[in-house]
N, C-alpha and C positions, 0 to 999 in steps of 0.2 A: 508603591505597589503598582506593577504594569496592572493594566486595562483589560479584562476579559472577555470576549466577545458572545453573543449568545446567540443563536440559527439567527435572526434575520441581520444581525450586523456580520457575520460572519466576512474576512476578505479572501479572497480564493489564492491558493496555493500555486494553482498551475497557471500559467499561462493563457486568456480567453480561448484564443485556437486550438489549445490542446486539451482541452477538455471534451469531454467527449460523453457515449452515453453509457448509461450508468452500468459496471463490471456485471453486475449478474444477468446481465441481458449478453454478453458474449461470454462470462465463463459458469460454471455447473459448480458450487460451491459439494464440496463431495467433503470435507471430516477436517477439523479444529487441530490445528498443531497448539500443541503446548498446554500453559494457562495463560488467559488476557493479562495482556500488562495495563501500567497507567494510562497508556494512550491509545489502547487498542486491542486486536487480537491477531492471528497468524492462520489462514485455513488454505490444506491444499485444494484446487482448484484443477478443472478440467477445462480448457479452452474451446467449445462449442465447434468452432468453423475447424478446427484442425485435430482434435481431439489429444494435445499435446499437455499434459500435464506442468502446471507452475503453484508457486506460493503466490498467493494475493493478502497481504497488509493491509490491515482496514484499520485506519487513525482516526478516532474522534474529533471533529475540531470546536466541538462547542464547550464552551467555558474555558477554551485555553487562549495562552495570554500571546501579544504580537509574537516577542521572539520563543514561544513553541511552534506558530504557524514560519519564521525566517526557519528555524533550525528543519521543519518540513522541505523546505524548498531547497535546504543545502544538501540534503538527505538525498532529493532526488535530484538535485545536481552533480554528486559526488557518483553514485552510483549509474547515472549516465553516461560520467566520463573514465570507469574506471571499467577496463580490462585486466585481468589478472584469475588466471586460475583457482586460488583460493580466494575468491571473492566472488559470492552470487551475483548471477548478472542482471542487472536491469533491460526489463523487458516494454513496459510501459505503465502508464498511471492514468488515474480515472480521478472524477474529482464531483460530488454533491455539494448541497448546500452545509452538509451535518457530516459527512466522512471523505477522506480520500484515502484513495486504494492503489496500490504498489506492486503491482505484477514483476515476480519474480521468477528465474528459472528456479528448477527444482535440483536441491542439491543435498548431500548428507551434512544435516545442522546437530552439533550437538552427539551424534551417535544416533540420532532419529532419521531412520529412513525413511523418507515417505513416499517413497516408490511402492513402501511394503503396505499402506494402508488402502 
């Protein structure tokens, strides 16, 4: 049974440099997409300095085990390096002791528009 870590062993996801300070100090959390999943939830977001609307991903990291924090990092690796139309774009990520968050453009998920919310 992997190892699960709990807030103060937590290992950080992101890179020390790229972390940064904490999403709701630069975006305006505005209404919940979806229902939360296991690791998380979906909310659209207003960007502060630009007033540009994105999705921001907010993942749990406490009590989950090493490789759900690797599969985090592959997550934002993958969508770093992937351009493609049908494929929301990564925009950037934020990281606490307890969640990291996934800035996304905003795009029609599902048949859910969230331009309309």
């Amino acid at each position: 049974m992997e190892r699960r870590f709990t807030t103060t062993q937590l290992a950080w996801v992101l890179p020390e440099g790229e972390r940064k300070q904490h999403v709701w100090a630069v975006y305006t959390k505005k209404a919940s997409i979806g229902v939360p999943g296991a690791f998380g939830a979906a909310y659209k977001a207003t960007k502060k300095s630009t007033g540009e609307t994105f999705v921001v991903k907010v993942i749990r990291k406490r009590n989950r085990c090493r490789s759900d924090l690797e599969s985090f990092q592959r997550e934002i690796h993958t969508l770093k390096s992937t351009d493609h139309p049908n494929v929301v774009k990564y925009y950037e990520a934020f990281e606490t002791s307890d969640e990291l968050f996934i800035g996304k453009r905003v795009a029609l998920l599902f048949s859910y528009d969230l331009t309309a919310q």
